[in-house]
N, C-alpha and C positions, 0 to 999 in steps of 0.2 A: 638676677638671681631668682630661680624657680622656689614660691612658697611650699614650706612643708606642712604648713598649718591649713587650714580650709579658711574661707574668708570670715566668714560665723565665728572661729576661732578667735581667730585674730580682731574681732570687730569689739568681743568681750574685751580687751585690754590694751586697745590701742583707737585713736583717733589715724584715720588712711587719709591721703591728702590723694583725689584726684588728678586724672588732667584736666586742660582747656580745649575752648573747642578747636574741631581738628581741620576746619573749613578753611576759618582763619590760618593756620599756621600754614596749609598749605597753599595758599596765596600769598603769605609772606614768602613761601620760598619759591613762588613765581608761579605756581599752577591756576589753570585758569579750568574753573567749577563752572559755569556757564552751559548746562547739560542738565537735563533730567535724573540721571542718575548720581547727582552734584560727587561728592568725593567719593564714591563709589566704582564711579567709571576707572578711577584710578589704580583699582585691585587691578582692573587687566590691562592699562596703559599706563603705569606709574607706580609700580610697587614700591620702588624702591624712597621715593619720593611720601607713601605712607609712613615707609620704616623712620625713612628721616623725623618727619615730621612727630613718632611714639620717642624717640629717642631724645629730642630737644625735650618734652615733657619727662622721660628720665631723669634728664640732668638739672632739669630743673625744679626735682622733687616729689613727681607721681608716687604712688604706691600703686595705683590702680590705671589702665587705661583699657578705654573705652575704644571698640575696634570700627573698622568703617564699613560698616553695614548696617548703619542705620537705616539708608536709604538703597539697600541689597533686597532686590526682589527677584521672583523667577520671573514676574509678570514685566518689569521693568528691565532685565537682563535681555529677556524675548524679545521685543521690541526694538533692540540693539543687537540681533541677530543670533546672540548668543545661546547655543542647546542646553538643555536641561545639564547633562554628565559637565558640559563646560562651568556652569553656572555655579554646582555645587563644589566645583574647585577655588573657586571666588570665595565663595562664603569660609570656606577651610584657608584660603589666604589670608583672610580678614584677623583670624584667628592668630596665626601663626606667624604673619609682620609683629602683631604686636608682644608677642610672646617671645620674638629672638629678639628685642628691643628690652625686654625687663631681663633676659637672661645676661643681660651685660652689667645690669645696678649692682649696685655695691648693698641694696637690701631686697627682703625681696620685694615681688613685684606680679600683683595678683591682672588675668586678664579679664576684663567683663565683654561680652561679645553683645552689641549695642541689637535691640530687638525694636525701630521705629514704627511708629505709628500707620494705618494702615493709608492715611491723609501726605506721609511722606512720598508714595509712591505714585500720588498722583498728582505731585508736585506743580502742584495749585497754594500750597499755603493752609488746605483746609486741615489740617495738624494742628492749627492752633484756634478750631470754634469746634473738630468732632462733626459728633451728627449728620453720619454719613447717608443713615437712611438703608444701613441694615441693619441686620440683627445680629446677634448674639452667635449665634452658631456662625452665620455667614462670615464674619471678623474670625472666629477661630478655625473656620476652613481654609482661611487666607493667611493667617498667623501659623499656621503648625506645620507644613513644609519647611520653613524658612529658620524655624526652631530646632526644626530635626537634621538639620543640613549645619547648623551652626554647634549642636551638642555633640554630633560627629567627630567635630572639631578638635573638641577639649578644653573648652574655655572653665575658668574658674568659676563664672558667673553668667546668667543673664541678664544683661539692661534692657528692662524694658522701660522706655523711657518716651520722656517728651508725649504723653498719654495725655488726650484733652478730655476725655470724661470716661465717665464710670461704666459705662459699655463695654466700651473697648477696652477697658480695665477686667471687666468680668471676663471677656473674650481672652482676653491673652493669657489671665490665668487659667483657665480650659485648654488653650493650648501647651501649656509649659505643663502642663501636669502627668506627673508620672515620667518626664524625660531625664530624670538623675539629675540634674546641676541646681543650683538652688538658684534663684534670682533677687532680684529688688525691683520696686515697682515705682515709679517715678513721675510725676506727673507733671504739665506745664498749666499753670495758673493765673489768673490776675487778679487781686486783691487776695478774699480769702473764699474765693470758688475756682473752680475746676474754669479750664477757658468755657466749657461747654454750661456754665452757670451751676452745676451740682457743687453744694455744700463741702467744703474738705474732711467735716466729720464722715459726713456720708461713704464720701470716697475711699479717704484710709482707710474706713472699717471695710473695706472689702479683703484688707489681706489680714486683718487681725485672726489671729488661731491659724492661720496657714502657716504649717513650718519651713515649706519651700521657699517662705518668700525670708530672708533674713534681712532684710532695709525695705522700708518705704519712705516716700519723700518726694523732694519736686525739682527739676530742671527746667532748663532754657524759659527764665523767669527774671523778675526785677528782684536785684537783690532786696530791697525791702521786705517784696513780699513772700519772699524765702523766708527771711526768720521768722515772721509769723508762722508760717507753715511748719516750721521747725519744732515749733511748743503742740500744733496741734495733731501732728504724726506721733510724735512721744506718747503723747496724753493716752489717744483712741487706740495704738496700736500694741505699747510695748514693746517697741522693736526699735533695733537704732535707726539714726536716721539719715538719709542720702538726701547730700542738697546742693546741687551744683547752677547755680545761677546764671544769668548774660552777664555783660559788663554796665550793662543798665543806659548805654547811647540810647537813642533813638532812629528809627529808620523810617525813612525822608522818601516815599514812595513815588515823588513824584519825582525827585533830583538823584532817585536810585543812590542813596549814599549815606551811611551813620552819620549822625547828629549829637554835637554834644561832648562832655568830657568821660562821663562814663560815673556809676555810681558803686561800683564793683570795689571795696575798700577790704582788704585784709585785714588790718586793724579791728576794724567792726566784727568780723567773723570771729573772730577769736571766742566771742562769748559763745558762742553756738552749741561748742559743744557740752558745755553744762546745762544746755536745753534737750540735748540728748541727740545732737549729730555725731556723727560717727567716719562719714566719708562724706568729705567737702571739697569743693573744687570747683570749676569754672562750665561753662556751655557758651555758646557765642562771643567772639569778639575780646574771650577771655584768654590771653594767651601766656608764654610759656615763665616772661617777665613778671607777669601777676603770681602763678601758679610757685612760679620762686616766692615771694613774700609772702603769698600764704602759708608755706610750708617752714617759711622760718616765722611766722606770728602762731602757729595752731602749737600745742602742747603737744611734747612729745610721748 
């Protein structure tokens, strides 16, 4: 079911139960990410395999999904041979899997069009230290294509997510500014700094008074250190808050393989939102099983 409310709306008087991530689920349904362009490659060789994968997180309680362009670039589509006009059909794919996927809920079902880091695309891993070694502008000359191709679209939201410091934080809001859609700004952490070692006060307060940004918060993180961060996006920002964690395994770099039972507890999140989250949900390893028990532990 298509929202009639904008997400800002609905964020005043409701708790949104996200999805999980989307990597995961499609490996569980047998696709193999092993590509530079990890689930992305899939908008032009597995559409359907996308839908699937928005749809299991449907029924299993999303309100909000998160589309697969995280790791959607012009620069990384090129390289895979694909033309500009081709590419920006991809990003408006991305959009609209996920969008005939919530048009089937039984509530509705808002879309966030996922905005990755600019560390995704050079899919090395440096997404989670930053500090790429340019600037400011440079990050939003790289950013704003990819934004303008994706608010084409129609999405309810932009995720800008999984953001390892306050750079590339400033950058993306330069580039979202002024495109109509409102965003949320997302960041990946450990402990209580930015990966890239900046303070979380620091950081939040970059979207404090921007009304474009309607959530700030942190993803693809230990659940631990999501709640903390939870208290300290409220505090600095005013704003509700988005917090979509991993499963909290560990990954075994050297046996290529999770580790662990996982620290990802539903039960525990429940408090959250009287800390002032608002949309909660999973990032890595968190799938459709969890995202069910979180949406029957969260208040309705």
């Amino acid at each position: 079911m298509r929202p009639v409310r904008s997400l800002a709306e609905a964020l005043a008087h409701e708790v949104l139960v996200l999805d999980g991530g989307l990597s995961n689920q499609l490996e569980a349904q047998g696709c193999d990410l092993g590509d530079e362009l990890w689930s992305a490659r899939l908008l032009a060789d597995g559409p359907e395999q996308i839908g699937a994968a928005h749809t299991a997180y449907v029924r299993a309680g999303a309100r909000v999904l998160i589309t697969a362009s995280y790791q959607a670039t012009f620069e990384g589509f090129a390289r895979r041979g694909v033309e500009r006009a081709a590419a920006e059909r991809l990003f408006a794919r991305s959009v609209e899997l996920a969008r005939a996927a919530g048009d089937g809920a039984p509530e509705p079902v808002w879309v966030a069009a996922s905005v990755g880091p600019y560390g995704a695309m050079l899919a090395d891993g440096s997404e989670y230290w930053g500090r790429y070694g340019l600037t400011v502008r440079e990050l939003e000359r790289f950013h704003r294509p990819r934004v303008e191709a994706l608010v084409a679209a129609g999405p309810d939201v932009l995720a800008l997510e999984t953001v390892p410091d306050t750079v590339e934080a400033e950058a993306l809001l330069r580039a979202v500014e002024g495109c109509g859609v409102p965003v949320w700004l997302s960041y990946t952490v450990a402990g209580e700094r930015t990966r890239a070692g900046q303070g979380l006060s620091e950081a939040f307060g970059l979207a404090a008074g921007n009304d474009q940004v309607v959530a700030v918060g942190v993803n693809c993180c230990e659940p631990a250190d999501a709640a903390r961060a939870v208290e300290v996006a409220a505090t600095v920002t005013d704003k509700p808050v988005v917090v979509y964690p991993n499963s909290g395994e560990e990954w075994d770099s050297g046996a290529r393989a999770w580790r662990g039972a996982g620290s990802f507890d539903p039960d525990r999140m429940r408090d959250w939102p009287a800390a002032g989250a608002r949309l909660i949900g999973g990032c890595c390893r968190v799938g459709p099983d969890r995202i069910a028990r979180l949406a029957a532990a969260l208040p309705s």
